[in-house]
N, CA, C and O atoms as a printed pandas DataFrame, in Angstrom:
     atom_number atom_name residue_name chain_id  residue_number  x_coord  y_coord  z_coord
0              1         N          UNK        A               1   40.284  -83.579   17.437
1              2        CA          UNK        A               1   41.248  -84.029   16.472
2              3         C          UNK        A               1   42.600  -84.295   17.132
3              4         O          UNK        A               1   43.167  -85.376   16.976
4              5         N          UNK        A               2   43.109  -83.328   17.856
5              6        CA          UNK        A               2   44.202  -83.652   18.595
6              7         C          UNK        A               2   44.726  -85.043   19.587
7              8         O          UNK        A               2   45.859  -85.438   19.861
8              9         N          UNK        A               3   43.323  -85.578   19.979
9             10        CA          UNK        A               3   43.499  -86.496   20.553
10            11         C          UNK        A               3   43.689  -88.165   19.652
11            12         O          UNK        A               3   43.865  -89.341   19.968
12            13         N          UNK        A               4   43.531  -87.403   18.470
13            14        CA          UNK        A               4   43.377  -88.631   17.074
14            15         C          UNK        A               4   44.966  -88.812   16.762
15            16         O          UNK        A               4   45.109  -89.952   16.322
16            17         N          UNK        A               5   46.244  -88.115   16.820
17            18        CA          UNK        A               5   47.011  -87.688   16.895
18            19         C          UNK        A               5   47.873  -88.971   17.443
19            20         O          UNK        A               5   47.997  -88.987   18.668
20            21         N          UNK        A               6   48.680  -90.384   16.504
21            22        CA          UNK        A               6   49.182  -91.121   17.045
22            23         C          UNK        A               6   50.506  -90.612   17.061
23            24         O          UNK        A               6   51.109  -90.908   18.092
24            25         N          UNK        A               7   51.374  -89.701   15.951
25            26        CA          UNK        A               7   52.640  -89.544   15.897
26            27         C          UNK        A               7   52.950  -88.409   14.844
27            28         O          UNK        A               7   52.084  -88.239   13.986
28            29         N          UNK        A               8   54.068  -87.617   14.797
29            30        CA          UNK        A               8   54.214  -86.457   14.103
30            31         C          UNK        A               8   55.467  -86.373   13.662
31            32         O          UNK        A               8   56.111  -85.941   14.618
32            33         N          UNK        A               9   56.253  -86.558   12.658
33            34        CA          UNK        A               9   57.427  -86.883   11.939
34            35         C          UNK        A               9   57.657  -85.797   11.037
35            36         O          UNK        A               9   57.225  -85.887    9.888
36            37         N          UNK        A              10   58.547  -84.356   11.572
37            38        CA          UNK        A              10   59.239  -83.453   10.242
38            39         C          UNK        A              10   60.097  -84.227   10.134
39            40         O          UNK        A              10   60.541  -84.758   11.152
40            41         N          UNK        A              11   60.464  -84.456    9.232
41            42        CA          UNK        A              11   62.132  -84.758    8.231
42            43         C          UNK        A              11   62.841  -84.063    7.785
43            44         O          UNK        A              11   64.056  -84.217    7.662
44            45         N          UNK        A              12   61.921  -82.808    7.335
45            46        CA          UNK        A              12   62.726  -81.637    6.889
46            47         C          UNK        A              12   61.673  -80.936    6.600
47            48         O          UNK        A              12   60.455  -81.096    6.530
48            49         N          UNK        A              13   62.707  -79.845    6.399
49            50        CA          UNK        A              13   62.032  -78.979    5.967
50            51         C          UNK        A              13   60.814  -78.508    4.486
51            52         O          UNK        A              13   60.165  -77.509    4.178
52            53         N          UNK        A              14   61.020  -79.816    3.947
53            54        CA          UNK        A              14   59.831  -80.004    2.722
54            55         C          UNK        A              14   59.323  -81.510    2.931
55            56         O          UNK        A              14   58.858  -82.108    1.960
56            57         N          UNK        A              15   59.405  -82.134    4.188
57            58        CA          UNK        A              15   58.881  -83.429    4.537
58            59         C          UNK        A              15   58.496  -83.572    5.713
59            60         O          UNK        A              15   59.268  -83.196    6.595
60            61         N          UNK        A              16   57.176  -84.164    6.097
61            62        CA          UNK        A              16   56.781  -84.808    7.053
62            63         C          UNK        A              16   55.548  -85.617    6.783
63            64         O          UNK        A              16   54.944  -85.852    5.737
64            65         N          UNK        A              17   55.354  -85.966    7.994
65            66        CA          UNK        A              17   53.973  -86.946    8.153
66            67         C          UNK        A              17   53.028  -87.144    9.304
67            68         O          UNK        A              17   53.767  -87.038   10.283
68            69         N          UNK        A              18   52.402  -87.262    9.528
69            70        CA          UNK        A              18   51.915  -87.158   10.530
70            71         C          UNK        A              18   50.395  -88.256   10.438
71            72         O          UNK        A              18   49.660  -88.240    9.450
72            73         N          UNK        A              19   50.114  -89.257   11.802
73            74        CA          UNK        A              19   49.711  -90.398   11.831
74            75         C          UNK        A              19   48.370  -90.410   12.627
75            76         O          UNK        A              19   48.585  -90.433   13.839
76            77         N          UNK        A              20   46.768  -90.401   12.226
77            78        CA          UNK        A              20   45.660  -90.354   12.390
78            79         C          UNK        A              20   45.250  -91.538   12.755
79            80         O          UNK        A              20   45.296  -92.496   11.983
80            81         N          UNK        A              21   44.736  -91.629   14.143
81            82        CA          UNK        A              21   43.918  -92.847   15.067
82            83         C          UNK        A              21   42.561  -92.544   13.756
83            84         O          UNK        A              21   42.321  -91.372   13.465
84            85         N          UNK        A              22   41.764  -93.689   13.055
85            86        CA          UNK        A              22   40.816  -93.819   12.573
86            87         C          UNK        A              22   39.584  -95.050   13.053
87            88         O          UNK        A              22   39.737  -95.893   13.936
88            89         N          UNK        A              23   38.582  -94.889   12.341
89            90        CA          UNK        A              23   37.347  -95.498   13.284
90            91         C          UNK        A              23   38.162  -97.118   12.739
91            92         O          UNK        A              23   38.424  -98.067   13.478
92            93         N          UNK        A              24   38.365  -97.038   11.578
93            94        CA          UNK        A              24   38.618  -98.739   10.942
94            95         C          UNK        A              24   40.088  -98.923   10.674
95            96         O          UNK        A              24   40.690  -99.997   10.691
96            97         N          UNK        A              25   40.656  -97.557   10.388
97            98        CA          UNK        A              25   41.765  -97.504   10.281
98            99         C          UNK        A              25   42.644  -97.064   10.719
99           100         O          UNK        A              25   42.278  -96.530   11.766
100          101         N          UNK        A              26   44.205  -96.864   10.503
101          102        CA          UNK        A              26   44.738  -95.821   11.346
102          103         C          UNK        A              26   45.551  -94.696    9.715
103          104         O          UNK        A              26   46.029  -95.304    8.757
104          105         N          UNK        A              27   45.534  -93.414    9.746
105          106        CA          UNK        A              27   45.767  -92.947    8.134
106          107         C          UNK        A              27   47.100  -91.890    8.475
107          108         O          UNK        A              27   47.104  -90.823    9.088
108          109         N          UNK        A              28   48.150  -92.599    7.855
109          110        CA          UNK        A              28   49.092  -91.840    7.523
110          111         C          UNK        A              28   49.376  -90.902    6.369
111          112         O          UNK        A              28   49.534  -91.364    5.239
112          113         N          UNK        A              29   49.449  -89.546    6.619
113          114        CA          UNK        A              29   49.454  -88.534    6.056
114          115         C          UNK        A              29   51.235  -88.121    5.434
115          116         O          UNK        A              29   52.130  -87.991    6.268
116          117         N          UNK        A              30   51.499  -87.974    4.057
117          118        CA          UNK        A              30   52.994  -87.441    4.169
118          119         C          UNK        A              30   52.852  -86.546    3.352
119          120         O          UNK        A              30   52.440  -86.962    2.269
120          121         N          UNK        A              31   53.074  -85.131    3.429
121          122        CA          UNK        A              31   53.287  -83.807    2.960
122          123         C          UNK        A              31   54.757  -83.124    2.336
123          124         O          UNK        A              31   55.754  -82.613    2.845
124          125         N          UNK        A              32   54.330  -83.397    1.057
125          126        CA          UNK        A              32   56.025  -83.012    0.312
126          127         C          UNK        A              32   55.591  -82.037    0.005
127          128         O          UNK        A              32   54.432  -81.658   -0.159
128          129         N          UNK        A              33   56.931  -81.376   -0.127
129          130        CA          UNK        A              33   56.592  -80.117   -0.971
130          131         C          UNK        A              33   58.025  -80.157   -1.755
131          132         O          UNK        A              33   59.051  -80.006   -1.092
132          133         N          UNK        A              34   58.101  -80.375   -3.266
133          134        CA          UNK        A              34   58.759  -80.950   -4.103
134          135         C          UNK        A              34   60.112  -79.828   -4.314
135          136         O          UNK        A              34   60.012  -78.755   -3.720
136          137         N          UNK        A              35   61.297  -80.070   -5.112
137          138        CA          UNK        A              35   61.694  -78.539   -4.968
138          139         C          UNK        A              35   61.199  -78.653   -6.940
139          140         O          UNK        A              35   60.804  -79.609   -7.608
140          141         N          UNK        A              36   61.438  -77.381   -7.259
141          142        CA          UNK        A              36   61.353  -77.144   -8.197
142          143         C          UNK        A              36   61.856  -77.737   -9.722
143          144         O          UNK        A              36   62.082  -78.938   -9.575
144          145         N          UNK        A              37   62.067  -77.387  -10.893
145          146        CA          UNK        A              37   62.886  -78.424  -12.175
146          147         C          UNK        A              37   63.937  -77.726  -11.531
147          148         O          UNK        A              37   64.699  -78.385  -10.823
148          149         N          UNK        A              38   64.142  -76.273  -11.677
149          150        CA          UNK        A              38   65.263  -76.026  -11.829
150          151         C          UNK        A              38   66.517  -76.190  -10.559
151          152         O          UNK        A              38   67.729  -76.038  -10.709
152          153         N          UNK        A              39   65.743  -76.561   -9.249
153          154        CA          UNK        A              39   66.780  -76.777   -7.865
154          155         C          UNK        A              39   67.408  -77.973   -8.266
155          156         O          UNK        A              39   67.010  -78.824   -9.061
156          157         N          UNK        A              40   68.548  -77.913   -7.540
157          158        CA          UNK        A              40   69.765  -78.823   -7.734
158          159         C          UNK        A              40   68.973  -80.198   -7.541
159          160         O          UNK        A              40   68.110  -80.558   -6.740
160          161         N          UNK        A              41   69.720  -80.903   -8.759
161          162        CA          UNK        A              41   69.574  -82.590   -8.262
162          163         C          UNK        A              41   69.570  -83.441   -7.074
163          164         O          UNK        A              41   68.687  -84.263   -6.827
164          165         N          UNK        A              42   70.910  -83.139   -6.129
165          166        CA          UNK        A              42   71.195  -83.837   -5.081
166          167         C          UNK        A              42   70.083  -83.230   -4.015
167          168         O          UNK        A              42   69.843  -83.945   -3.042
168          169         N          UNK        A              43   69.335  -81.872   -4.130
169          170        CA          UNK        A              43   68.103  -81.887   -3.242
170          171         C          UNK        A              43   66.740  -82.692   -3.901
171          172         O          UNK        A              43   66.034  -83.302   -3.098
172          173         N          UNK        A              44   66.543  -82.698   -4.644
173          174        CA          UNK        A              44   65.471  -83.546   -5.519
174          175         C          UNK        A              44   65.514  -85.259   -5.145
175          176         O          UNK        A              44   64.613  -86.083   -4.991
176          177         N          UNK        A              45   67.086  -85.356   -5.079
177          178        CA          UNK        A              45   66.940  -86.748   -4.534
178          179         C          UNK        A              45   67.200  -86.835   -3.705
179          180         O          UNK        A              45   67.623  -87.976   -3.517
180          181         N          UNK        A              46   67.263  -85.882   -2.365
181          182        CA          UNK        A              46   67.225  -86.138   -0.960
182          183         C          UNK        A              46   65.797  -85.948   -0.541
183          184         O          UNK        A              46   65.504  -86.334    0.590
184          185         N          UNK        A              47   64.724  -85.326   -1.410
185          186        CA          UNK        A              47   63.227  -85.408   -1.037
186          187         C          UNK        A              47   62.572  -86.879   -1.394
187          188         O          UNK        A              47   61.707  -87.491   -0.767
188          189         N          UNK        A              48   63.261  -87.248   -2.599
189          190        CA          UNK        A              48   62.508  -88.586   -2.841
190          191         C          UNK        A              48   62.878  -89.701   -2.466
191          192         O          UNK        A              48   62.386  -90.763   -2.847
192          193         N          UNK        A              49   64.158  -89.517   -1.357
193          194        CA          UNK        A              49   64.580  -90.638   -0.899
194          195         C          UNK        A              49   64.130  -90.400    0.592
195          196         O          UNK        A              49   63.811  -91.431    1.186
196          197         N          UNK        A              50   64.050  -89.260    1.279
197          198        CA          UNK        A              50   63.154  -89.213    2.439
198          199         C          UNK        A              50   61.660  -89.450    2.255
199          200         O          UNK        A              50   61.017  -89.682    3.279
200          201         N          UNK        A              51   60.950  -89.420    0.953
201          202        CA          UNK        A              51   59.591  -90.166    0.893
202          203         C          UNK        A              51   59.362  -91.233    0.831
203          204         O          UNK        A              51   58.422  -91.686    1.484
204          205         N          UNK        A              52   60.390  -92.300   -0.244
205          206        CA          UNK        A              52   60.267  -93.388    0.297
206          207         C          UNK        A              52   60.593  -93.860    1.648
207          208         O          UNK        A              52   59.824  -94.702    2.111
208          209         N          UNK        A              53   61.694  -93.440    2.450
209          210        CA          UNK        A              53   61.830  -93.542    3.594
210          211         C          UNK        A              53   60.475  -93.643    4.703
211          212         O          UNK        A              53   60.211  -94.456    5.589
212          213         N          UNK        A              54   59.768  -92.412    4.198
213          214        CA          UNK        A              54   58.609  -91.951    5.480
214          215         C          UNK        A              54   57.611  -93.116    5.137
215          216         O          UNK        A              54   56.900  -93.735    5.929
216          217         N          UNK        A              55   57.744  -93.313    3.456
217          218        CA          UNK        A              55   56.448  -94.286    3.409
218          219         C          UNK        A              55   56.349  -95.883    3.573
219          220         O          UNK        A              55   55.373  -96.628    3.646
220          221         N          UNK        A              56   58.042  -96.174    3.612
221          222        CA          UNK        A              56   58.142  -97.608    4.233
222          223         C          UNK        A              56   58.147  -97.752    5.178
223          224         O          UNK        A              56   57.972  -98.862    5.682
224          225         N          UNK        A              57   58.381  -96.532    5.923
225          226        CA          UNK        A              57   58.403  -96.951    7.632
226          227         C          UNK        A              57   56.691  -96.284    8.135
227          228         O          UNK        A              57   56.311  -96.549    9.276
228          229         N          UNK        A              58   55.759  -95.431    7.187
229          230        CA          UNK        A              58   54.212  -96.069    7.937
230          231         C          UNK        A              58   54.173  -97.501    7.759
231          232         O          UNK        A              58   54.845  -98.275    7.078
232          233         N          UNK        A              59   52.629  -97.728    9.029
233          234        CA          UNK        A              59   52.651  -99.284    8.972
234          235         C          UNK        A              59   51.849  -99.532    7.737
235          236         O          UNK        A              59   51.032  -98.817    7.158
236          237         N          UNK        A              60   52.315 -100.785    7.475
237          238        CA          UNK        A              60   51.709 -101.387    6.178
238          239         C          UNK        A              60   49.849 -101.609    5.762
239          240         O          UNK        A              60   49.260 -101.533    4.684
240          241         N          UNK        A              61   49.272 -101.954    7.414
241          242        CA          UNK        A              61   48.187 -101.506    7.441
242          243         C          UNK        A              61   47.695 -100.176    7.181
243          244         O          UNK        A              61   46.996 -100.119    6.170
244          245         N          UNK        A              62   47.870  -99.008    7.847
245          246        CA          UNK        A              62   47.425  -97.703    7.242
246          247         C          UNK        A              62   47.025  -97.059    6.093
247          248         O          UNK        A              62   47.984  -97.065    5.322
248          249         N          UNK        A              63   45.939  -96.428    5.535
249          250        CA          UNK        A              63   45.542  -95.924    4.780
250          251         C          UNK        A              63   46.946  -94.997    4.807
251          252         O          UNK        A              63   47.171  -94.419    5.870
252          253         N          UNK        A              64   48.026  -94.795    3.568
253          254        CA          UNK        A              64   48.708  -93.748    3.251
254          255         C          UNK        A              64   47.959  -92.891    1.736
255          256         O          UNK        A              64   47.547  -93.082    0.592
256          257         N          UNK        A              65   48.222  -91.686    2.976
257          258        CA          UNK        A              65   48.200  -90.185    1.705
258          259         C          UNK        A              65   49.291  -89.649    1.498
259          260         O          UNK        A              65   50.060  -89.268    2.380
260          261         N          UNK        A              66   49.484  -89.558    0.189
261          262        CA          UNK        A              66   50.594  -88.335    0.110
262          263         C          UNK        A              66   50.145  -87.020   -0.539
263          264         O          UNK        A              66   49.363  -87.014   -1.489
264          265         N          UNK        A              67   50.708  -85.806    0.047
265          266        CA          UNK        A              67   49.875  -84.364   -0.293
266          267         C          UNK        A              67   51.282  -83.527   -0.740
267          268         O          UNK        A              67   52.443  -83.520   -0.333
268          269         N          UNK        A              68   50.499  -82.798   -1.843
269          270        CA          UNK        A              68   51.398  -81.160   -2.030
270          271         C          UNK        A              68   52.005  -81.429   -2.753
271          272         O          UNK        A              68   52.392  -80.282   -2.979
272          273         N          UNK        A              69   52.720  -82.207   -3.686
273          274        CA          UNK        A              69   54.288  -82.107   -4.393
274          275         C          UNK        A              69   54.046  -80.749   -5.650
275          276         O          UNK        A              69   55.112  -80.496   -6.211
276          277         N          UNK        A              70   52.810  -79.848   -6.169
277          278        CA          UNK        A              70   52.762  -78.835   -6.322
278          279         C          UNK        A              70   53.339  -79.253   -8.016
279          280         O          UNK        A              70   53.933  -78.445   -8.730
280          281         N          UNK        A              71   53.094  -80.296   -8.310
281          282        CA          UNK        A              71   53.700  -81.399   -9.559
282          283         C          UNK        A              71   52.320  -80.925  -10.644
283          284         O          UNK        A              71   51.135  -80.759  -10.356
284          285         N          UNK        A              72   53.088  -80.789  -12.065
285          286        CA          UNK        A              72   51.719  -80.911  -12.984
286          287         C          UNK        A              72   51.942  -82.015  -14.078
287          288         O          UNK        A              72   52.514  -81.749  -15.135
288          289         N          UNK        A              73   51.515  -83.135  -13.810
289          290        CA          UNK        A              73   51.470  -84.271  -14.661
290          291         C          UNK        A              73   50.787  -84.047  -15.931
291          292         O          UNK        A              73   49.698  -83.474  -15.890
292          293         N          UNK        A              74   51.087  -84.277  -16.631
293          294        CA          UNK        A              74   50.100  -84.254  -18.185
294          295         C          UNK        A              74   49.913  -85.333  -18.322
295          296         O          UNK        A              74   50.305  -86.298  -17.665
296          297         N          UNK        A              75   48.977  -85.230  -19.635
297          298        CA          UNK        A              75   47.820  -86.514  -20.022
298          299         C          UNK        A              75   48.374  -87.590  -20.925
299          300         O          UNK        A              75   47.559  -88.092  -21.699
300          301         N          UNK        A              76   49.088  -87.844  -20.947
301          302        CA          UNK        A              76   50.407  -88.628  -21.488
302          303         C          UNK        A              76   49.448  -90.332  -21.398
303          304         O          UNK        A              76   48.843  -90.726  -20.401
304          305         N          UNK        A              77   49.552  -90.992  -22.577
305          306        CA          UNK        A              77   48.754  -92.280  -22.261
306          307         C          UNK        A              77   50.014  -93.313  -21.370
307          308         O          UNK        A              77   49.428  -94.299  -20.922
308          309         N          UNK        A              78   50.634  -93.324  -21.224
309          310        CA          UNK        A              78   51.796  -94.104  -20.656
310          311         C          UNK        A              78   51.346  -93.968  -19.235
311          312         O          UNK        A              78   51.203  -94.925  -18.475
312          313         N          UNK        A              79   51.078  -92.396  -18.848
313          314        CA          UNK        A              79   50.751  -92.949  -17.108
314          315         C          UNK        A              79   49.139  -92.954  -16.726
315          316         O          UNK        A              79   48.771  -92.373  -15.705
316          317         N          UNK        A              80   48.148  -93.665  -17.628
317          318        CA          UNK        A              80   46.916  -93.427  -17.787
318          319         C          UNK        A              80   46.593  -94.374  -16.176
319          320         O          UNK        A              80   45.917  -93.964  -15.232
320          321         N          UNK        A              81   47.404  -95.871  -16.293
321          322        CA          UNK        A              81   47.197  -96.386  -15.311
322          323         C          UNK        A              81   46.934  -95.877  -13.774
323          324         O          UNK        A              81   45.960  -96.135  -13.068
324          325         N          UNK        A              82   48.469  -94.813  -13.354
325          326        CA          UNK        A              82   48.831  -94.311  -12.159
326          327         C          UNK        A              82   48.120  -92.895  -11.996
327          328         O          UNK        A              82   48.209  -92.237  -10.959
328          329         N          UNK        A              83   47.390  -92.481  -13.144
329          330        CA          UNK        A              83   47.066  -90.776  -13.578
330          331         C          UNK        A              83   45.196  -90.528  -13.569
331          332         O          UNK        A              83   44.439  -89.609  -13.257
332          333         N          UNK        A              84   45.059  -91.873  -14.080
333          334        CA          UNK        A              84   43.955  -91.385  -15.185
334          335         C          UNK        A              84   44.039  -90.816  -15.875
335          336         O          UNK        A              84   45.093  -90.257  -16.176
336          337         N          UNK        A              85   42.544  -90.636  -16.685
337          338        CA          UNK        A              85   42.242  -89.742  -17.944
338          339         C          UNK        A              85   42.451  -88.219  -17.784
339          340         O          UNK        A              85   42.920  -87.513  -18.676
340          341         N          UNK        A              86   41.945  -87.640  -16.201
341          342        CA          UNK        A              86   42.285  -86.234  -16.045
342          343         C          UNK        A              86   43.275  -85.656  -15.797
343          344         O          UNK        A              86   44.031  -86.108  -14.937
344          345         N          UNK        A              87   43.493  -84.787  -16.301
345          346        CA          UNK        A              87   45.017  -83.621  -15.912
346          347         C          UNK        A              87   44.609  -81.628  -16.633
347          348         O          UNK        A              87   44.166  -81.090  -17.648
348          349         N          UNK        A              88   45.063  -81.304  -15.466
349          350        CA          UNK        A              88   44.689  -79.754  -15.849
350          351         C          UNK        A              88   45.737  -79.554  -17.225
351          352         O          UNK        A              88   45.415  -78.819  -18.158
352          353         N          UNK        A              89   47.167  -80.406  -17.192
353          354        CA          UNK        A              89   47.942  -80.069  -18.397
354          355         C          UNK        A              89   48.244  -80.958  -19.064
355          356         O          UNK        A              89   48.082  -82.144  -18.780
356          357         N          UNK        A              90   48.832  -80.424  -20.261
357          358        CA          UNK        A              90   49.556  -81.292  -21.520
358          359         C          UNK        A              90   50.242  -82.327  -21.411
359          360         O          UNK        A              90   50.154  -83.491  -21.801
360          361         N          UNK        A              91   51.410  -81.329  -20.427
361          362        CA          UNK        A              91   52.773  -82.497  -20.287
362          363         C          UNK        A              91   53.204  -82.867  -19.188
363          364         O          UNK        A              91   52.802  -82.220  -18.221
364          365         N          UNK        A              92   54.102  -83.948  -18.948
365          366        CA          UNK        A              92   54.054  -84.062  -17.663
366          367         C          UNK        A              92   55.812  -83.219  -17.330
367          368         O          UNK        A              92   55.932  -82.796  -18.479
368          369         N          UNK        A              93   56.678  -82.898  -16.860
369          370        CA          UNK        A              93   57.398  -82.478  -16.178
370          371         C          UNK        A              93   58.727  -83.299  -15.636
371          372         O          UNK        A              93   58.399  -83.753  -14.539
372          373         N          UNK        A              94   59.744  -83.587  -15.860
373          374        CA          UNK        A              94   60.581  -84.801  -15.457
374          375         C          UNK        A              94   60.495  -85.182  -14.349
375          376         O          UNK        A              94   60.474  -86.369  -14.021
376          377         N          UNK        A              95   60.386  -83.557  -13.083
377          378        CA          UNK        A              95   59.518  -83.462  -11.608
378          379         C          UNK        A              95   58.722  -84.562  -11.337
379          380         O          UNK        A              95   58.842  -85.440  -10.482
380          381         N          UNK        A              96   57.938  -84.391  -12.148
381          382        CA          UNK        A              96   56.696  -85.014  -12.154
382          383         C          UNK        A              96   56.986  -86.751  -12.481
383          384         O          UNK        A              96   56.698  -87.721  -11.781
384          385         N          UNK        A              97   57.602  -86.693  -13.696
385          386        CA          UNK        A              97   58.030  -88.184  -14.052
386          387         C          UNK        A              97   58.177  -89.130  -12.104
387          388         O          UNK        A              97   57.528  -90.004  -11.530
388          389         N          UNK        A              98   59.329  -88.319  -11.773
389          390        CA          UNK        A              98   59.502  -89.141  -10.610
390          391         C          UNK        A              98   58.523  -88.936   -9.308
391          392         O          UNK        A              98   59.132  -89.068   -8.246
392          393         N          UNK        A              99   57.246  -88.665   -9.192
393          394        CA          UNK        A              99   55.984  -88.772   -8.822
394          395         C          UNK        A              99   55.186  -90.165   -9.402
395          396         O          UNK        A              99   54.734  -91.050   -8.675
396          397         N          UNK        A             100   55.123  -90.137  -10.921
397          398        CA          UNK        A             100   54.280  -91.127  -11.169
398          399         C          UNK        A             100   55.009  -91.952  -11.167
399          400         O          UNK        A             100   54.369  -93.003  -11.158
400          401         N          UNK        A             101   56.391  -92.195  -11.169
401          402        CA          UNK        A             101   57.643  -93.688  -11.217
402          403         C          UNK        A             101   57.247  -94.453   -9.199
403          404         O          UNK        A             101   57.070  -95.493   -8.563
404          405         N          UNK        A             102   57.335  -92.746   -9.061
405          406        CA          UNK        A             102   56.991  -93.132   -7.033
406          407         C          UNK        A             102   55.531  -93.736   -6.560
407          408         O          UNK        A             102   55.325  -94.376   -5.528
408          409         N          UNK        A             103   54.596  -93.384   -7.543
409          410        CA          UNK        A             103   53.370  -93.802   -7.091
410          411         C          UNK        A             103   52.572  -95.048   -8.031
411          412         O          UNK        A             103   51.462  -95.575   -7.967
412          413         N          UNK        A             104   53.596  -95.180   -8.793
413          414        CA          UNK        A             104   53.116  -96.832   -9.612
414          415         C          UNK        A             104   54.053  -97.509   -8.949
415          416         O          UNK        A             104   53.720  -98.688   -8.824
416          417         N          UNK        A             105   54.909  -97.302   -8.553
417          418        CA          UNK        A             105   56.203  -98.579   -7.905
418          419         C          UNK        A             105   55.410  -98.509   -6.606
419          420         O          UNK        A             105   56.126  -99.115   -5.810
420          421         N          UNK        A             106   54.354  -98.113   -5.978
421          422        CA          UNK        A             106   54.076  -98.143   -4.732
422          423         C          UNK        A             106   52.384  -98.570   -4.472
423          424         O          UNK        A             106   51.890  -98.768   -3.363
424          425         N          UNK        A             107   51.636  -98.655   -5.832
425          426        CA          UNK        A             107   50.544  -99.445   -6.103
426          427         C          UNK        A             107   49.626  -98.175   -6.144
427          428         O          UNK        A             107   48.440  -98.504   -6.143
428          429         N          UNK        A             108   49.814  -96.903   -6.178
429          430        CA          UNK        A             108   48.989  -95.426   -5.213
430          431         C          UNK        A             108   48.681  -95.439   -7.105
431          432         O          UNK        A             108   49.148  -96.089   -8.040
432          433         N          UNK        A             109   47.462  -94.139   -6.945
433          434        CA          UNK        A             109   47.004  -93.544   -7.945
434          435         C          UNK        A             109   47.199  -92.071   -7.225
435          436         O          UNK        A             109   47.214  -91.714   -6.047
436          437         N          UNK        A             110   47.328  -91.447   -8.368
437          438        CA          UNK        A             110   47.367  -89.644   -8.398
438          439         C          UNK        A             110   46.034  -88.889   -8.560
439          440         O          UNK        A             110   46.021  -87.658   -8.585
């Protein structure tokens, strides 16, 4: 695995990514770990502006994943598109809101 290993990017301390040689592809990995509702705003939007960051600068070819934001979306028909039908909960979380705003503006499903 190590030798699969094209590149390794912390950003911080609740961001990185890290970039997988694949047989067809090459798969960029980015690992948030979200802060909470109640942590300050100006960190909330220094995580989601270092994700878009990490995810415009993988290459456009690459399979991108994004992992962890530790987010509980609910079953809300509005994000059925970006969500689907399943969700362990009810509601979704404002947290969360800017997950599914990040992953429909970016073509991704959850």
């Amino acid at each position: 695995m190590v030798g699969n290993i094209i590149g390794f990017k912390p950003a911080s301390d609740r961001l990185c990514s890290i970039r997988l040689r694949g047989k067809f592809f090459n798969i960029s990995f980015i690992n948030v770990h979200a802060p909470t509702e109640d942590a300050d705003e100006n960190a909330k939007e220094a995580i989601y502006d270092g994700l878009e960051t990490n995810y415009d600068e993988a290459p456009k070819h690459d399979i991108k994943i994004v992992l962890d934001f530790n987010s509980k979306i609910g079953k809300e028909p509005a994000f059925r598109p970006t969500i689907g039908k399943e969700s362990l909960h009810e509601e979704t979380t404002i947290n969360c809101i800017r997950l599914v705003d990040f992953a429909s503006g970016k073509g991704m499903s959850i």
